[in-house]
C-alpha positions as CSV (number, residue, x, y, z in Angstrom):
1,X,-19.7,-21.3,-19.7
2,X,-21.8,-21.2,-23.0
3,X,-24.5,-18.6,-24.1
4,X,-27.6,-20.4,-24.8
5,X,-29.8,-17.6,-25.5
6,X,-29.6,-13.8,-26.1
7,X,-33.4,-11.7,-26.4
8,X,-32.7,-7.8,-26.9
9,X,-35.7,-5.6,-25.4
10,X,-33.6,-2.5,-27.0
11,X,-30.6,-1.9,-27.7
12,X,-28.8,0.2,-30.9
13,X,-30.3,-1.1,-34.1
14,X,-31.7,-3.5,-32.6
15,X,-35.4,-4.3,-31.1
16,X,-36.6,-7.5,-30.2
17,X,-34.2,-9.3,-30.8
18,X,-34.5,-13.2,-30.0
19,X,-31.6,-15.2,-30.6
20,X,-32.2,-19.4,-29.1
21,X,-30.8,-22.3,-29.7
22,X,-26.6,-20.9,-29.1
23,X,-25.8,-23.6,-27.3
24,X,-23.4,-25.4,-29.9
25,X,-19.3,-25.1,-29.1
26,X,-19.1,-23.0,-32.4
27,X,-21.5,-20.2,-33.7
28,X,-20.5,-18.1,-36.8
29,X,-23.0,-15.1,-37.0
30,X,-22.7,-13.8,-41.0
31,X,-24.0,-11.1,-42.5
32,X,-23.7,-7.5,-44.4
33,X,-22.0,-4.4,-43.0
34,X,-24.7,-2.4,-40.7
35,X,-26.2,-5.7,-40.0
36,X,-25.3,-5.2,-36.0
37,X,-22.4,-7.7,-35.3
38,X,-20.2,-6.0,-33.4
39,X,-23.4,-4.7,-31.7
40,X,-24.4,-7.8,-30.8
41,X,-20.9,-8.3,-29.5
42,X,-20.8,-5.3,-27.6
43,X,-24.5,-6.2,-25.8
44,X,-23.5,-9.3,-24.3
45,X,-20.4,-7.1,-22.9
46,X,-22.9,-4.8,-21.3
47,X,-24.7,-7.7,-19.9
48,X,-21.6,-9.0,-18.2
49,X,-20.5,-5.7,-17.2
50,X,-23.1,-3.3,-17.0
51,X,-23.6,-0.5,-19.9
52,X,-20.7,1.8,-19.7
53,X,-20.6,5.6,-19.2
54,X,-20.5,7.7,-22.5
55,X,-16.8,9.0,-22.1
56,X,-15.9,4.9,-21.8
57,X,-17.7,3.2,-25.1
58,X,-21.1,3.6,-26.9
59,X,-24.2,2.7,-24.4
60,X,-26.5,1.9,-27.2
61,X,-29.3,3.8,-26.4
62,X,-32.5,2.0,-28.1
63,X,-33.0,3.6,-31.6
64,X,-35.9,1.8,-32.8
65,X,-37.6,1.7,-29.6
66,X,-37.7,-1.0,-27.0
67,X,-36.5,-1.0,-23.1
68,X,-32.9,-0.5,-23.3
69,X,-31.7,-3.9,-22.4
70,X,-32.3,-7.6,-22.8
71,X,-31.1,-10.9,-21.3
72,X,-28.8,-13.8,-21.9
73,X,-29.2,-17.3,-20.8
74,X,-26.1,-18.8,-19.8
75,X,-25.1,-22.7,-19.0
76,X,-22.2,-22.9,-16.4
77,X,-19.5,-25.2,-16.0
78,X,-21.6,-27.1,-13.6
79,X,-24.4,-27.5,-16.2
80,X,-26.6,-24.8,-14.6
81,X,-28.5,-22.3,-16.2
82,X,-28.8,-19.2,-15.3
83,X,-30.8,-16.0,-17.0
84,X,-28.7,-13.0,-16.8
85,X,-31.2,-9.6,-17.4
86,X,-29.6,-6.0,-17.6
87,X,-31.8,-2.8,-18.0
88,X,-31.5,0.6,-17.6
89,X,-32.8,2.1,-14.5
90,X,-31.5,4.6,-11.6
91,X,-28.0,3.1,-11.9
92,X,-26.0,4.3,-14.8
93,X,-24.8,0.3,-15.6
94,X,-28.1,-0.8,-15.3
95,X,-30.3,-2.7,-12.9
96,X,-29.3,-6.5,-13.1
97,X,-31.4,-9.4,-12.3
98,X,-30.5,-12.9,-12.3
99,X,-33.0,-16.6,-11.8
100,X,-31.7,-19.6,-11.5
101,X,-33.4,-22.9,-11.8
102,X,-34.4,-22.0,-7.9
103,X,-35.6,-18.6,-8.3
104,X,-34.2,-15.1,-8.2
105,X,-30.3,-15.1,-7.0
106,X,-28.6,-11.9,-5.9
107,X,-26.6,-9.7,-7.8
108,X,-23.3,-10.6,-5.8
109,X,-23.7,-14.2,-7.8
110,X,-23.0,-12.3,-11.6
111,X,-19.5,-11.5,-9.7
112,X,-19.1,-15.3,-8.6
113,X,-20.1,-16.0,-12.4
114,X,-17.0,-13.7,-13.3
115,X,-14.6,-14.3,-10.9
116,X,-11.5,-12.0,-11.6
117,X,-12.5,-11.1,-15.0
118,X,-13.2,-7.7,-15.6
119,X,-14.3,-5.6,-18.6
120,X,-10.7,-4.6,-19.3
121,X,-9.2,-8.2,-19.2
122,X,-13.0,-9.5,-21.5
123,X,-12.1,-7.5,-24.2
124,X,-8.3,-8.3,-23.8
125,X,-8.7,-12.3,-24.3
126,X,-12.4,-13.2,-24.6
127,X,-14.1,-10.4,-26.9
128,X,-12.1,-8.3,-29.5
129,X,-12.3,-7.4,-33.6
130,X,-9.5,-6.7,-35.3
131,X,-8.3,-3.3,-33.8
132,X,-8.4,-5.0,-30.5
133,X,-6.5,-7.8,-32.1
134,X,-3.5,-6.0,-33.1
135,X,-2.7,-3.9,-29.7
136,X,0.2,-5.8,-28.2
137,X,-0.1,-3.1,-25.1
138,X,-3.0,-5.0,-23.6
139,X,-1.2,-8.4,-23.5
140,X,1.9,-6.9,-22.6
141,X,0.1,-5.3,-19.4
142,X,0.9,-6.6,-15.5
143,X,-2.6,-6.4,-15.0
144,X,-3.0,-9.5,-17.8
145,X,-0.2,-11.2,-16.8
146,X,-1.0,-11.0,-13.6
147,X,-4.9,-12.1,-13.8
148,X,-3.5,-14.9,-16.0
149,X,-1.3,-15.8,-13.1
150,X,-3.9,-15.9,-10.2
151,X,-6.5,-18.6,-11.8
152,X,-3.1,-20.6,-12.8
153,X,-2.0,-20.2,-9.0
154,X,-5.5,-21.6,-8.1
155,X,-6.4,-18.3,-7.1
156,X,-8.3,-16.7,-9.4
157,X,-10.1,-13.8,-7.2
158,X,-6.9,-12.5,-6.6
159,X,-5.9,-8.8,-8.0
160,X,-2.0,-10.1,-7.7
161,X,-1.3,-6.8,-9.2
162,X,-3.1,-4.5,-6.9
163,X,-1.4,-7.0,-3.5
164,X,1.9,-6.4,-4.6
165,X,1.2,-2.7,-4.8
166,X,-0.1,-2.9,-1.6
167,X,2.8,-4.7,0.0
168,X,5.2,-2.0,-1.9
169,X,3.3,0.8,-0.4
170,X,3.5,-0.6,2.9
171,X,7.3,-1.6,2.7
172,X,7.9,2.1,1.5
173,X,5.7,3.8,4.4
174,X,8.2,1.9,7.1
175,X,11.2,2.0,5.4
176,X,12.6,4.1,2.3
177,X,16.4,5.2,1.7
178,X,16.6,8.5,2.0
179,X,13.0,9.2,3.3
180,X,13.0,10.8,6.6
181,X,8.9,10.0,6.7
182,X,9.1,6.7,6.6
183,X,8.0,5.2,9.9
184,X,11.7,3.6,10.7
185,X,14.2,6.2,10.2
186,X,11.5,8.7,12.2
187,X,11.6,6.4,14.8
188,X,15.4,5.7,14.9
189,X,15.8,9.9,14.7
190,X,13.5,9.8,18.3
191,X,15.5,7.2,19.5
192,X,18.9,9.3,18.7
193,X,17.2,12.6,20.4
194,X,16.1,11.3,23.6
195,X,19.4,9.2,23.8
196,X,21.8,12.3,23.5
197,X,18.9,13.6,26.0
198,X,19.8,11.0,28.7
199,X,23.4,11.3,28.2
200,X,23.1,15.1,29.3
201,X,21.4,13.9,32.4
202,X,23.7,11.2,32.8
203,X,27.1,13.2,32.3
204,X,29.8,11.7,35.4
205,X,30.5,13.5,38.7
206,X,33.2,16.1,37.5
207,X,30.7,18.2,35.1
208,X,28.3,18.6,37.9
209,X,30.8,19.6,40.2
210,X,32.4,21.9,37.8
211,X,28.7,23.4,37.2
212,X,28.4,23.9,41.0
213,X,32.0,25.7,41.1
214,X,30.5,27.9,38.3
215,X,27.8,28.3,39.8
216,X,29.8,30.0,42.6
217,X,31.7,31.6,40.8
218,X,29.3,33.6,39.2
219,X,27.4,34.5,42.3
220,X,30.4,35.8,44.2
221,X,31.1,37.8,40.8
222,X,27.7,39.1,40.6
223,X,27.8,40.1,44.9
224,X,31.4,41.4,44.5
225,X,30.4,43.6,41.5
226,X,27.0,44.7,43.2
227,X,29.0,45.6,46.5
228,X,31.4,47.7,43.9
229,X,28.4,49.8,42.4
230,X,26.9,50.6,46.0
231,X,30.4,51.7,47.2
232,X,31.0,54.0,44.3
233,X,27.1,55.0,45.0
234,X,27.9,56.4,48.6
235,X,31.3,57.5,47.0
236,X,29.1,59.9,45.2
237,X,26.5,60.9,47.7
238,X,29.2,62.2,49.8
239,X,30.7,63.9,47.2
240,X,27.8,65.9,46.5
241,X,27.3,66.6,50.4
242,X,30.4,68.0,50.2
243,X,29.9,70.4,47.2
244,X,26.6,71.4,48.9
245,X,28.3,72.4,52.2
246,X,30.9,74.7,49.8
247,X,28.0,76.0,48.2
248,X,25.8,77.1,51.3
249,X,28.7,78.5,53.3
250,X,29.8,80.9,50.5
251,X,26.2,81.5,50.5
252,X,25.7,82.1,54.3
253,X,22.6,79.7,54.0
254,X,24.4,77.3,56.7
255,X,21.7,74.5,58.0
256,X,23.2,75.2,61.4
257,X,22.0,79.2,61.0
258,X,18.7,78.3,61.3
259,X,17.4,78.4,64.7
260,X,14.1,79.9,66.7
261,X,14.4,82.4,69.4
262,X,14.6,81.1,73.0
263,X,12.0,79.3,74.4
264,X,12.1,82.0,77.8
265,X,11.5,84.5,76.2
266,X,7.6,84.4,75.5
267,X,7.6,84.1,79.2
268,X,9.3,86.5,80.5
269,X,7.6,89.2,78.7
270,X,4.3,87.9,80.0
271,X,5.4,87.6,83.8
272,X,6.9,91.3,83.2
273,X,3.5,92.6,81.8
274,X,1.6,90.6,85.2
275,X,4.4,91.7,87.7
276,X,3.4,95.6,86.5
277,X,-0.3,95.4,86.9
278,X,-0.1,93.6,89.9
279,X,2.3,96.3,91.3
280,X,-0.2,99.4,89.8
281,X,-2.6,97.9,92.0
282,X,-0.7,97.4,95.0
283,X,0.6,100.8,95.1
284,X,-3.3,101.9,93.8
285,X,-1.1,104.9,91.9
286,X,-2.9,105.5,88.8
287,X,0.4,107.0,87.2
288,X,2.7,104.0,88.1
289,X,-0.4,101.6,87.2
290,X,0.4,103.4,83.3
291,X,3.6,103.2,83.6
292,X,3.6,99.8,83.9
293,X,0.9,98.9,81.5
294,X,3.3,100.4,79.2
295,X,5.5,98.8,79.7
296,X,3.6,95.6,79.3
297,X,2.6,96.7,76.1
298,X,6.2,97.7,74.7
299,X,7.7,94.4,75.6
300,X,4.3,92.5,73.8
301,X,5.0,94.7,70.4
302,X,8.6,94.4,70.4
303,X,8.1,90.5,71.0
304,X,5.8,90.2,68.0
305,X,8.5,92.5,65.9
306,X,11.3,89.8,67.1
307,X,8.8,86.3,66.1
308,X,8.0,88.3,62.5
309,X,11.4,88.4,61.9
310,X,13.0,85.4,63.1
311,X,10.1,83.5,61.1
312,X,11.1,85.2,58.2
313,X,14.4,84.2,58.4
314,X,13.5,80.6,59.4
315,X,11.1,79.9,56.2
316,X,13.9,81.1,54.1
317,X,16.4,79.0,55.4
318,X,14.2,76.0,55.3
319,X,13.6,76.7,51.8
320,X,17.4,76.7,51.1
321,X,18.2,73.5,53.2
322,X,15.1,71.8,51.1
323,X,16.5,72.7,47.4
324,X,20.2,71.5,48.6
325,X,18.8,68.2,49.7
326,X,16.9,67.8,46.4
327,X,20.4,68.0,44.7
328,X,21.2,65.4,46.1
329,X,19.6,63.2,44.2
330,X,20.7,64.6,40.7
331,X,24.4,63.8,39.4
332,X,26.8,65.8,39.6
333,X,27.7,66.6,36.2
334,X,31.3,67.5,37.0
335,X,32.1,64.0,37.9
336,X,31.4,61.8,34.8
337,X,33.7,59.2,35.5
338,X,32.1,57.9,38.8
339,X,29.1,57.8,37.2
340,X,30.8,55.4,34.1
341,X,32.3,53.5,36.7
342,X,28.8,52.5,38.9
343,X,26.9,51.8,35.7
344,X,30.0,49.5,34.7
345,X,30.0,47.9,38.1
346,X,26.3,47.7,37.5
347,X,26.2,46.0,34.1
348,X,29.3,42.9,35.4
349,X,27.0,42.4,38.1
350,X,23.8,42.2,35.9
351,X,25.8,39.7,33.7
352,X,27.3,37.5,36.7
353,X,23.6,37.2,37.9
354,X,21.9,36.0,34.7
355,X,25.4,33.5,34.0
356,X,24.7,32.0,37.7
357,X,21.1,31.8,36.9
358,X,21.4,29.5,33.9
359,X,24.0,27.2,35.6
360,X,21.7,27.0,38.3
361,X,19.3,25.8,35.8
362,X,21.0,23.6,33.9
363,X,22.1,21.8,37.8
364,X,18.5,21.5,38.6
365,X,17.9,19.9,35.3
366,X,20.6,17.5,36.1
367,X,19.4,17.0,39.4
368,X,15.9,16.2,38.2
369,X,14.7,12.5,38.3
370,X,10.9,13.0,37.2
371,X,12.0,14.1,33.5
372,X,15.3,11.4,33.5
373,X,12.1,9.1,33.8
374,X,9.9,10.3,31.2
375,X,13.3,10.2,28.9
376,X,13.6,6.7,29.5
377,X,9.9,5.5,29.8
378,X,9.6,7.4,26.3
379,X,12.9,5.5,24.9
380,X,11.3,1.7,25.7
381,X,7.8,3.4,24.2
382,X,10.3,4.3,20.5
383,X,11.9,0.9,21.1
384,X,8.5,-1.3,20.6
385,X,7.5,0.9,18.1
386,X,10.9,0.6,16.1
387,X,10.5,-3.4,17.1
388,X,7.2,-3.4,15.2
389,X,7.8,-1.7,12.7
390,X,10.9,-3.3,12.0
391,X,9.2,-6.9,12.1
392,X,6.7,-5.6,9.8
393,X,9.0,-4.0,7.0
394,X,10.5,-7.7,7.0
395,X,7.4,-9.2,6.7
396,X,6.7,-6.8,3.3
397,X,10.2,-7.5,2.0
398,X,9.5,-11.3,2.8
399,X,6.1,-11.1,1.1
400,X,7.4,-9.3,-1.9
401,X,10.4,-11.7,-2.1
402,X,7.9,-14.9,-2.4
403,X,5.6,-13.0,-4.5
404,X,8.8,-12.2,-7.2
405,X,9.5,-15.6,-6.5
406,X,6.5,-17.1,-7.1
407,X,6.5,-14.9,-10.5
408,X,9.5,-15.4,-11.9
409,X,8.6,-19.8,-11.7
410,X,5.3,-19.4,-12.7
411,X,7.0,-17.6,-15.7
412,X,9.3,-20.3,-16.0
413,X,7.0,-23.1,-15.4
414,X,3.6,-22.1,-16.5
415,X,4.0,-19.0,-19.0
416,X,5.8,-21.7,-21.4
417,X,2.3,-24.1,-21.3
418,X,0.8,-20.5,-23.0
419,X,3.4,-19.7,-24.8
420,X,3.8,-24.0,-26.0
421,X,-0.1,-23.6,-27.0
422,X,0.4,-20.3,-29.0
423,X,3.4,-21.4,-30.8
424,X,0.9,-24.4,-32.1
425,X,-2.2,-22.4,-33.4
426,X,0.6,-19.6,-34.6
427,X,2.4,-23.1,-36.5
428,X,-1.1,-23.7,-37.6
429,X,-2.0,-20.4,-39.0
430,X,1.3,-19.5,-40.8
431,X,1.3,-23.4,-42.3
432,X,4.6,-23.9,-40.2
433,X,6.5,-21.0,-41.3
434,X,6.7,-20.0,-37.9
435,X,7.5,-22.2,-35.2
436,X,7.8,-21.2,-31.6
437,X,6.4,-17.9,-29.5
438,X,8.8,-17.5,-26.3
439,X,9.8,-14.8,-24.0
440,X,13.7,-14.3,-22.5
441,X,14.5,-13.8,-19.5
442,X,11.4,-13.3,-17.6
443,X,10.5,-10.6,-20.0
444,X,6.9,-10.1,-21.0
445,X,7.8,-9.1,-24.2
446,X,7.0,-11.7,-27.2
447,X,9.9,-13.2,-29.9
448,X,8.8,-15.1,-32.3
449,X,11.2,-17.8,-34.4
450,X,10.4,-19.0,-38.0
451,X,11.5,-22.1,-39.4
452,X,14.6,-20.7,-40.7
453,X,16.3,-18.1,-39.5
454,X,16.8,-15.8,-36.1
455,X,14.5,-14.9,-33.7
456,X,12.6,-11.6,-34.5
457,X,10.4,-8.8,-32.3
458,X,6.6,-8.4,-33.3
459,X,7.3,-5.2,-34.8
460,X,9.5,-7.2,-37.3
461,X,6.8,-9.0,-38.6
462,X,4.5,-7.8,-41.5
463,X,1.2,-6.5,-40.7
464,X,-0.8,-9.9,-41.4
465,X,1.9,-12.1,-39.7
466,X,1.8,-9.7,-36.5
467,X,-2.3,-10.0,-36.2
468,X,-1.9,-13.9,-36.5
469,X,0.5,-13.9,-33.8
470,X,-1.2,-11.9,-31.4
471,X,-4.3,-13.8,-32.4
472,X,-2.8,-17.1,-31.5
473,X,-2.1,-15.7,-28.3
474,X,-5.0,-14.6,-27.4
475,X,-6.2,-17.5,-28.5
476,X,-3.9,-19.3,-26.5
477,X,-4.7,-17.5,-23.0
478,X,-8.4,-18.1,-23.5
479,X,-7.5,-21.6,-24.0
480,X,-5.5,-21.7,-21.1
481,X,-7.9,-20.1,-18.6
482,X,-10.9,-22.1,-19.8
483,X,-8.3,-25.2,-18.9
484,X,-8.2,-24.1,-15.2
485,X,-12.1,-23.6,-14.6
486,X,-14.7,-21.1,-15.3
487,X,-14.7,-19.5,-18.5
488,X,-16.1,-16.9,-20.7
489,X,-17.5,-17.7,-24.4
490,X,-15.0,-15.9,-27.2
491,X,-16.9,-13.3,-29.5
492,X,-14.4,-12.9,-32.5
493,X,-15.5,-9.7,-34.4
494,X,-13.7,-10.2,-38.3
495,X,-10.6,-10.8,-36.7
496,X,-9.2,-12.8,-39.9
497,X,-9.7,-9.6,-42.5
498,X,-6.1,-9.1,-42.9
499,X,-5.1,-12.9,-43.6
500,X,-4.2,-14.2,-46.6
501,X,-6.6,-17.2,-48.2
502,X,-4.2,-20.1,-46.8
503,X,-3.6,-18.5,-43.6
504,X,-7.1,-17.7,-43.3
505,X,-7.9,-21.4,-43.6
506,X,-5.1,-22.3,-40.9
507,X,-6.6,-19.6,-38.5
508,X,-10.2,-21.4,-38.5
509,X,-8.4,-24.7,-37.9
510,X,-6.4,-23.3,-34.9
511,X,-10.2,-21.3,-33.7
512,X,-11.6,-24.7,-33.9
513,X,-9.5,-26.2,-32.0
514,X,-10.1,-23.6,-28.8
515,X,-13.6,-24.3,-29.9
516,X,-12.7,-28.1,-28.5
517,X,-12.2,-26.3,-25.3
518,X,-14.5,-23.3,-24.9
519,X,-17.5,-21.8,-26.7
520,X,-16.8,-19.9,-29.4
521,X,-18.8,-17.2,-31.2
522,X,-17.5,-16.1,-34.1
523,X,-18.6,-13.0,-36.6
524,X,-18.0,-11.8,-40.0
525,X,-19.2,-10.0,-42.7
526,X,-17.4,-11.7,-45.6
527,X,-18.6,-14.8,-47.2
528,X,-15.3,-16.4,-48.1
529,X,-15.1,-16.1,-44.0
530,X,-18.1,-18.5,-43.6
531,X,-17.1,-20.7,-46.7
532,X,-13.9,-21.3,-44.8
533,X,-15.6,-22.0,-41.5
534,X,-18.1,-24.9,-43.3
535,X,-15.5,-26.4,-45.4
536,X,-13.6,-26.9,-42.0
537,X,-16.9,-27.9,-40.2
538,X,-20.2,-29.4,-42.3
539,X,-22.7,-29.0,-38.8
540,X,-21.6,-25.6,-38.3
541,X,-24.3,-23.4,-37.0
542,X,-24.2,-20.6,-38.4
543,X,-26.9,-17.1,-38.3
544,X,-27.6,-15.0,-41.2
545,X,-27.8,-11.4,-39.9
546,X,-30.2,-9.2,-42.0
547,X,-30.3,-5.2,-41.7
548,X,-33.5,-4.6,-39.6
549,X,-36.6,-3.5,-41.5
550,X,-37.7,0.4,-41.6
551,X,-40.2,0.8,-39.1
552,X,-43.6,2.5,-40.8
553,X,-42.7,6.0,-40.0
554,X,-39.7,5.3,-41.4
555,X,-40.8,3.8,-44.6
556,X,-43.3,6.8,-45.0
């Protein structure tokens, strides 16, 4: 991809801004401090990728009017154009539109533009100044090597990072040692449960016959014990009948003492008082007819004398017989050691009971088929689960196996091609004084070895010799990705302040030569910068950058 065109609306110092005409491989922009380089650098950013929040980076709010935003107009690999517009709107990155030589296209086709490049891994390898420059973190960073590694696998929408996480996670939630979450040891601690379970229910012909002979056991323990404690019940009872019959004859209250009077009685005193008058009449002697009502009247009062009494006597011997036999039913306190012996007899037969009554239910449990079923249904259910997941943690393991695999060759294979072309602009830059960039042992960590002499770290290096290096890789990655399809122009923001004159020179020499490959758009604000760039290339283009003029409020 090359920029063509860039037109600013608004944006920072800048307002209508039109920049045509960018549409050589090379483009040095030169100019004063506070003439709006890196500004200009950092709004083609925001057209790519949308203008960032505050906490993130500066969102160049218009300060000398203008619609925040602009447009740049892009040619693809294909020889396409495409105009790229980004301004603000309801969206904190900005409404984006995008025409093609057809018309309108949607926003989705700025992401096929892109492909796997995001705003982290632009300003890692494709837009950077000279603090960028220097931080080894971002190119020592899976996420680089890994988006470096996709578009050489031919797969460059691929987030190989975030699929290996992925795979990991899922590897972990089936499997872990020691994690008794993970889907495979829950599922083997089921399997264990229900198969103990089963071998309970399953137990051979001796325990349940020695269950039934318990069983047995304990019932004729808990009857033999219930017979004692009614025994030693009646025991009692007649002992207290006993003392009750000592008690009432010493007394004279005997039960058997309490009788009515005869039953002829009544009568006879009422056919004595009839017989009389009958026989007064008879005789029709008034004396004898006195005499013998009387008489009749003698025997009716000394009858009622006799019933008074004798009822007496009766109500009080009922009242006696009543309290003895509610004695009965109170202990007698003199005889504590029946009493301890029923409520022992009482408690062993308690006991038996409840020890035949779990037996009995642990021999219906034995004896029950439906749950034996459930057991084993529920076992072959665990089984297919523990198959799946079992097939699937291989799977991950398989997956991450190729994936390390596929790494660790393309590390071999393809990371020396970077590595091969970074050792030549590094060569370049330091006029041969160093000689090869490589990485041991599948390390992403750099060494770099001069001429003469051992191998050394980056941190070994001086301050100018470390930004050449990483410089020459960076250099060396946009080279490499713009070899294997779509790329993305480099903006270079004064990255070759801390190089010496001669190493200076070499650096423009090894940034022409990406320039062979890619577009390049280079900016600087000192002249010895841009001297260096025309001596190495007479037809360079090259765009003086002035400070903007005052507005007329401003001048006033």
């Amino acid at each position: 991809m090359r920029i063509r065109a860039i037109h600013i609306d608004g944006f920072g110092i800048f307002e209508d801004l039109r920049l045509d005409g960018l549409d050589r491989q090379l483009v040095l922009f030169s100019g004063p401090n506070e003439t709006g380089k890196t500004t200009l650098r950092e709004f083609v950013e925001a057209v790519f990728f949308g203008f960032p929040a505050r906490r993130d980076g500066e969102r160049h709010e218009p300060l000398r009017g203008g619609r925040h935003g602009g447009f740049i107009e892009v040619e693809t690999a294909r020889g396409e154009v495409l105009r790229i517009v980004r301004r603000a709107g309801r969206r904190l990155a900005g409404e984006i539109e995008i025409a093609g030589p057809d018309g309108p296209r949607p926003p989705s086709a700025l992401d096929d533009l892109l492909g796997p490049i995001d705003r982290g891994l632009y300003r890692t390898i494709f837009a950077f100044g000279i603090e960028e420059a220097m931080r080894m973190e971002g190119l020592a960073s899976e996420k680089v090597a890994d988006r470096i590694y996709a578009a050489g696998a031919g797969a460059p929408g691929t987030d190989i990072a975030g699929a290996d996480a992925a795979i990991e996670r899922m590897a972990k939630d089936l499997f872990a040692p020691r994690a008794a979450k993970a889907r495979v040891p829950a599922l083997l601690a089921g399997l264990r449960q229900i198969a103990r379970e089963i071998a309970e229910r399953r137990r051979d012909p001796e325990r349940y016959a020695k269950l039934l002979v318990d069983c047995e056991r304990a019932r004729q323990e808990a009857d033999a014990a219930s017979s004692r404690a009614s025994d030693l019940r009646s025991l009692a009872s007649r002992l207290k009948i006993r003392a009750l019959r000592a008690e009432t004859s010493t007394s004279g209250a005997d039960p058997r003492s309490v009788r009515s009077l005869p039953v002829w009685l009544p009568h006879a005193c009422g056919a004595l008082t009839l017989a009389a008058a009958v026989l007064a009449w008879l005789l029709a002697d008034a004396r004898t007819a006195a005499w013998a009502a009387a008489i009749g009247l003698a025997a009716t009062a000394g009858l009622a004398i006799i019933e008074s009494r004798a009822a007496r006597r009766r109500a009080a011997e009922v009242e006696a017989l009543r309290a003895a036999l509610a004695d009965l039913d109170r202990p007698i306190a003199a005889d504590d050691e029946t009493a301890a012996r029923i409520r022992e007899a009482e408690g062993e037969a308690r006991e038996a009971a409840e020890r035949a009554g779990a037996v009995a239910a642990e021999i219906a449990a034995l004896e029950s088929s439906d749950r034996l079923a459930e057991l084993r249904a529920a076992q072959e259910a665990l089984r297919a689960d523990l198959a799946v997941a079992v097939r699937g943690y291989g799977i991950a393991a398989a997956a991450q196996a190729l994936l390390s695999a596929a790494r660790r060759s393309f590390e071999r294979e393809e990371s020396p091609a970077v590595l091969l072309r970074a050792s030549e602009y590094l060569a370049e830059m330091t006029c041969g004084r160093y000689a090869r960039i490589f990485a041991t042992g599948g390390e992403r960590a750099f060494r770099v070895e001069p001429a003469v002499g051992l191998p050394m770290p980056p941190e070994a290096l001086s301050r100018g010799t470390a930004d050449q290096l990483l410089l020459a890789i960076r250099l060396a990655l946009a080279a490499e990705w713009a070899a294997r399809g779509e790329s993305l122009p480099i903006l270079l923001d004064d990255v070759l302040v801390n190089f010496d004159p001669e190493r200076a020179r070499g650096a423009v020499r090894a940034i022409l030569r990406v320039a062979g490959a890619t577009q390049v758009l280079a900016f600087t604000c000192h002249p010895h910068i841009e001297d260096l760039f025309r001596a190495e290339r007479s037809d360079l283009d090259v765009r003086h950058l002035a400070p903007p003029l005052p507005r007329p409020e401003e001048a006033g």
